[in-house]
N, C-alpha and C positions, 0 to 999 in steps of 0.2 A: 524439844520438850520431853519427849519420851526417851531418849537416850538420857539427857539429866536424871530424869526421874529412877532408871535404871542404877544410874551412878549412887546415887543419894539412896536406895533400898536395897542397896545389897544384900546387906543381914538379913530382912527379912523375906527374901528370898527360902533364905536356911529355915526359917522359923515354921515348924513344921504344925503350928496351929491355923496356918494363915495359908488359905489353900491356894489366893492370888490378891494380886491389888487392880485395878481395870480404872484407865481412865477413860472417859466420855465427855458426852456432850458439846459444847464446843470448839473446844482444843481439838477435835477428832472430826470435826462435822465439815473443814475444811476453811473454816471462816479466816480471814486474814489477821485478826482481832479479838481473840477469843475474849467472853465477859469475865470468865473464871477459869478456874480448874477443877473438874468434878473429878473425883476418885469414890470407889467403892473399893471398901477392904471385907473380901467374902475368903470367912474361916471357916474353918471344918467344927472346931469345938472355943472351949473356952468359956470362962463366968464371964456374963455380964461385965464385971468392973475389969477383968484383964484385958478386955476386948478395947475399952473405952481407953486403956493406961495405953495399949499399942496405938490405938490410933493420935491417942495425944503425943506420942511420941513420932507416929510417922510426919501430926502436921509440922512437929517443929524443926523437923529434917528436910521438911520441902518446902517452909516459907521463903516467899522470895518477892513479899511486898505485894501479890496477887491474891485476890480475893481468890479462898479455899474453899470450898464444899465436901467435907470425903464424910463417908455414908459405910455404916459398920455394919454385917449382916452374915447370919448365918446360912451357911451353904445352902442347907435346906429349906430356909424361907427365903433362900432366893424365885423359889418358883410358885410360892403364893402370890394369889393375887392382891391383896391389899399393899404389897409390896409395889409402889408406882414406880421405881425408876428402872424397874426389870425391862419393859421394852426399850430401853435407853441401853442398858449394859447387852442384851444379847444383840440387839442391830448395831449399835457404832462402838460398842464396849473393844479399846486395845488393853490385850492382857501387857501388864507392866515387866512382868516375870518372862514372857517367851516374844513378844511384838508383835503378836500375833490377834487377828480378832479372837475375842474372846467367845463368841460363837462356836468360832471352831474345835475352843475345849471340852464344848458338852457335845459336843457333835454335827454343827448345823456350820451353813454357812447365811450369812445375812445379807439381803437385797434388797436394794428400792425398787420397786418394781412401778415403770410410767405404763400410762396407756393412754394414748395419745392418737386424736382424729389432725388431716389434712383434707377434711372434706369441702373445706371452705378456701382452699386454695389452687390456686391455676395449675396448669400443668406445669411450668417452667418455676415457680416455687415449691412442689413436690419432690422435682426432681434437682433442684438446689440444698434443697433437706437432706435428702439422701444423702448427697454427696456430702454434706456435710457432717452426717453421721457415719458412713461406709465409707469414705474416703473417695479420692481420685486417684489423684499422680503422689499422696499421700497419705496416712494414716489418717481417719475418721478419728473424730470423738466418742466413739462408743469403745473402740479398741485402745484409747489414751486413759479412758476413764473406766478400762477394767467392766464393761460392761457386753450383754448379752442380746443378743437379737432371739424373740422368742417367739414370735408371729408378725404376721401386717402389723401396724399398729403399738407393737408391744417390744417392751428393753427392760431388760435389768441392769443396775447399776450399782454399783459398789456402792455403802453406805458413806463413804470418805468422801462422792463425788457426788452425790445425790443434790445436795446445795448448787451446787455448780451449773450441774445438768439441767436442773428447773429451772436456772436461769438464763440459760439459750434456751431451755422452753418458750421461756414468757418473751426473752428478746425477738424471739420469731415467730412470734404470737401464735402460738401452737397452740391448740386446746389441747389439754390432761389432763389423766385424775393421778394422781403418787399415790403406795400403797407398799407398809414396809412388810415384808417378809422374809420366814425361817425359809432355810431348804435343807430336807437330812442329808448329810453324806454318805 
């Protein structure tokens, strides 16, 4: 998906009002089946109506019979709050332009962050956990899933795998709480 969409924006790559294009939400969330395409086209400047003529133009470059959503905004009300899909683009935001999370361009990197009790379980399913997360005679899923061991209890994981992750949570009837967060670089 994301290399198409590379293919199909090239130009406006060059287009030096258009500071990046980021897609999200489910196409990035890892689902097998995304419902849509969300894009956000975040410019540096431009009128109102040149803003609305490029993104009418990027949709009709990337129809492809899937329901579109792309979201036009300037850079600097990117970081208002009334802006709701901002938590959306800085945790699962890939910039279109570098494939890169889009975190990473304002400086942060983005995490799911579990916290997770096995107080309710036996010794020999704790230590089945583990291994299932740390590995044995092979790679764990915290190392598959780009994630971070940060205390007893507590993981970061990549925002691409977070879906995934809560659900070997729940298969293994882990209690959790998820909680998305920035981290500076």
């Amino acid at each position: 998906m994301l290399k198409q969409l590379q293919r199909k924006l090239a130009q406006e790559k060059k287009d030096k009002s258009i500071f990046d294009i980021i897609l999200y939400g489910s196409a990035v969330k890892g689902k097998s089946k995304p419902n849509d395409l969300d894009i956000a086209v975040v410019f540096r400047q431009g009128a109102l109506r040149e803003r609305l003529e490029k993104i009418q133009q990027i949709k009709r470059k990337i129809e492809n019979g899937e329901k579109i959503d792309i979201k036009g905004i300037l850079l600097e009300e990117l970081f208002r709050e009334e802006f709701f899909a901002r938590s959306g683009l800085f945790l699962e935001g890939i910039s279109v332009f570098s494939s890169r999370p889009f975190a990473e361009k304002i400086g942060f990197s983005a995490y799911s962050l579990f916290i997770y009790s096995l107080k309710d379980k036996t010794h020999s399913q704790k230590v089945q956990f583990n291994y299932l997360l740390r590995g044995r005679d092979k790679k764990g899923i915290l190392e598959m899933m780009e994630g971070k061991f940060v205390s007893p209890g507590t993981v970061m994981i990549s925002p691409a795998h977070s879906v995934e992750f809560g659900e070997i949570l729940q298969r293994n009837r882990v209690q959790h709480k998820k909680m998305d967060i920035l981290v500076h670089l």
